[in-house]
Residue frames as qw, qx, qy, qz and C-alpha x, y, z in Angstrom:
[[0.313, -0.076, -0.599, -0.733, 33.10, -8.67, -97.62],
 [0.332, 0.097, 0.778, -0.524, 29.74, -9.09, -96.34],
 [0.130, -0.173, -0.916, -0.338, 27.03, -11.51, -97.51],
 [0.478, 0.135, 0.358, -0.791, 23.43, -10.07, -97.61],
 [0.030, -0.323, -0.917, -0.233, 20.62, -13.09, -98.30],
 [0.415, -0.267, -0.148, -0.857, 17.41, -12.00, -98.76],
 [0.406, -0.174, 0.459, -0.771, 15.00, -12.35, -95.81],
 [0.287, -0.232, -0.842, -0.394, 12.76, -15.40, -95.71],
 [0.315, 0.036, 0.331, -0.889, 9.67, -14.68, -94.77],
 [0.268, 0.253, 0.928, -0.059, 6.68, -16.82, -94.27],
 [0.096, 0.342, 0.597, 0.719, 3.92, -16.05, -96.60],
 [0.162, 0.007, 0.465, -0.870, 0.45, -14.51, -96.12],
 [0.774, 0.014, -0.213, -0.597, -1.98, -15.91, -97.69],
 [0.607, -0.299, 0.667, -0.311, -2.99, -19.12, -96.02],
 [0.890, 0.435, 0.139, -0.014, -3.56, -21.10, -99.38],
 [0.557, 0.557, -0.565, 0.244, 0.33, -20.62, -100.21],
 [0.312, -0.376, 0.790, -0.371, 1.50, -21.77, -96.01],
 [0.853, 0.071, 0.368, -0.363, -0.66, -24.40, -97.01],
 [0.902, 0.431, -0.035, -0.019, 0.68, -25.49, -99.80],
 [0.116, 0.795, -0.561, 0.199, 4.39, -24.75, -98.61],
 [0.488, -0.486, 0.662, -0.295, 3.83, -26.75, -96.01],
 [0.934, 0.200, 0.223, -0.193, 2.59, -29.85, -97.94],
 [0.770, 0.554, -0.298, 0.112, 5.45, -29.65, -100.16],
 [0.098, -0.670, 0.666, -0.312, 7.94, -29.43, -97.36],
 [0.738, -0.259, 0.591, -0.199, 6.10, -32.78, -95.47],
 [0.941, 0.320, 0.089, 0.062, 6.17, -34.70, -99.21],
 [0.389, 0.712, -0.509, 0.287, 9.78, -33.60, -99.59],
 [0.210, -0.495, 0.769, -0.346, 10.77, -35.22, -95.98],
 [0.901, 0.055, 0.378, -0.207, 8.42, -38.17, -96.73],
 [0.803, 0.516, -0.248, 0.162, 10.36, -38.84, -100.58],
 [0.196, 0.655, -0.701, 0.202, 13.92, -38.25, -98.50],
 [0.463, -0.389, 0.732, -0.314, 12.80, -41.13, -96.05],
 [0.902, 0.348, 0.030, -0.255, 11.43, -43.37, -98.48],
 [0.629, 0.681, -0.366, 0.084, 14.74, -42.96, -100.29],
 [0.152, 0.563, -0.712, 0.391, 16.57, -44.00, -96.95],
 [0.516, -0.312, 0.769, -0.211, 14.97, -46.87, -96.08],
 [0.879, 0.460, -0.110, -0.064, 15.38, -48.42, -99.54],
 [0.550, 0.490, -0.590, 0.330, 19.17, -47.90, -98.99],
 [0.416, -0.545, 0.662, -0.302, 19.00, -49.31, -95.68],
 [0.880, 0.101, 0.418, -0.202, 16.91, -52.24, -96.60],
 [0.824, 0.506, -0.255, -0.003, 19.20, -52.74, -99.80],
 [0.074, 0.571, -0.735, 0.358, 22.67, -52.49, -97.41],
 [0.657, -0.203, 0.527, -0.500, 20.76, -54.91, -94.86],
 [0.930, 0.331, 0.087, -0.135, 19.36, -57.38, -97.56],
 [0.796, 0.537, -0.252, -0.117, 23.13, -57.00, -98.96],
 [0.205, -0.548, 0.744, -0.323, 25.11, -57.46, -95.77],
 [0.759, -0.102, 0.613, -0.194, 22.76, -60.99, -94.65],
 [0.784, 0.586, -0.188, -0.084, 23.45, -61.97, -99.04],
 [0.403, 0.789, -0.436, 0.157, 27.18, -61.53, -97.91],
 [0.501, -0.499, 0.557, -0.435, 27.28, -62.99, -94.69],
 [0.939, 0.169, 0.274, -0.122, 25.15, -66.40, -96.09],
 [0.721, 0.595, -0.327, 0.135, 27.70, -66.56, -99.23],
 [0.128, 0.773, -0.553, 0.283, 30.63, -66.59, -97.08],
 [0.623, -0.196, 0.679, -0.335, 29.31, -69.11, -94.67],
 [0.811, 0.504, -0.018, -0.296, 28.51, -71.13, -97.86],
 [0.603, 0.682, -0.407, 0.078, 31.92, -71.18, -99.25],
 [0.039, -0.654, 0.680, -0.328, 33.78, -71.67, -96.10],
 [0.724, -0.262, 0.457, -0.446, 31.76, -74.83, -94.35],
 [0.918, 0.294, -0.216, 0.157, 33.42, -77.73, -96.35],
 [0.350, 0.497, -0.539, 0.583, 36.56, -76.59, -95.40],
 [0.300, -0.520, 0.612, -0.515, 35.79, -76.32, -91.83],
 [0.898, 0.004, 0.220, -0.381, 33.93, -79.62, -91.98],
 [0.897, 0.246, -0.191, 0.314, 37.32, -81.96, -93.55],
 [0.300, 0.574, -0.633, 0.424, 39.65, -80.07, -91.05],
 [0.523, -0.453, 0.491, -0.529, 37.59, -81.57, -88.28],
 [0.977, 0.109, 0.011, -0.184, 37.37, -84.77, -89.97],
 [0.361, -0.630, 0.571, 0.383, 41.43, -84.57, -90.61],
 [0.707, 0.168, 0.593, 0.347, 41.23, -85.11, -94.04],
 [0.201, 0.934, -0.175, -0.236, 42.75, -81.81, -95.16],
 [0.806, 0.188, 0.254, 0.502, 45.56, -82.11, -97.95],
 [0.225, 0.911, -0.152, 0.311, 46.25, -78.68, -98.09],
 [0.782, 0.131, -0.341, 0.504, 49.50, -77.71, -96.41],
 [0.434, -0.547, -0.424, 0.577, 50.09, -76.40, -93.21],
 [0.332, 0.853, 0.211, 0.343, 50.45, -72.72, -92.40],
 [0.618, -0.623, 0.006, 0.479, 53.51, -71.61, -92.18],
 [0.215, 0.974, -0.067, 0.038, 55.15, -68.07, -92.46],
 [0.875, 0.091, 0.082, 0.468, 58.51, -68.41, -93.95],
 [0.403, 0.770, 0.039, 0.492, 60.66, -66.01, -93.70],
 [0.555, 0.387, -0.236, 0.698, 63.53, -63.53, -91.97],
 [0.416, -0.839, -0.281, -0.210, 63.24, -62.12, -88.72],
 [0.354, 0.421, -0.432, 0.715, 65.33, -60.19, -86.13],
 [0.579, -0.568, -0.581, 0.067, 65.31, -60.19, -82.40],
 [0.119, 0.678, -0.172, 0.704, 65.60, -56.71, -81.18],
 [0.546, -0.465, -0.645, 0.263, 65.85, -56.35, -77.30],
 [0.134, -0.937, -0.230, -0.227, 65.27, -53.91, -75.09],
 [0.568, -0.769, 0.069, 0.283, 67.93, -51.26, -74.03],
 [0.611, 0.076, 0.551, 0.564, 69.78, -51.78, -76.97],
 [0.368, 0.605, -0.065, -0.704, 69.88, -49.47, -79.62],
 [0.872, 0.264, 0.412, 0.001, 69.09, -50.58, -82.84],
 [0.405, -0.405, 0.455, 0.682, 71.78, -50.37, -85.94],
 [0.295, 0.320, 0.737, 0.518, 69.81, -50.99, -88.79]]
């Protein structure tokens, strides 16, 4: 099956290339507008996310250097096998 588009062809009168063309440059100005708002909102909400975290976290690091943490160690409890090499495994 073949796909026939119709031909685009630039106009001829110079008052419509004129006015194509304007709408083409305000159409690539509005898409860049629109994309550095969503950088500047992703930017604005990465350094929002960045600050909050540092926020939340600097007590804590500030009372484990003081050694007056009461929380309890960390430690991963829990079942483990030593497999070695050459062996096959069974499980």
């Amino acid at each position: 099956m073949r796909y026939n588009l119709p031909s685009l062809r630039r106009a001829r009168h110079p008052l419509t290339r004129l006015i194509s063309g304007l709408l083409g440059i305000a159409a690539a100005a509005v898409m860049l507008v629109f994309g550095v708002v969503a950088i500047a909102v992703l930017l604005a909400g990465g350094v929002l996310f960045v600050v909050w975290r540092y926020w939340n976290r600097r007590p804590a690091a500030a009372s484990v250097q003081a050694g007056t943490s009461t929380r309890a160690p960390k430690i991963i409890d829990g079942e483990f096998v030593v497999i070695r090499q050459g062996r096959p495994v069974s499980h």
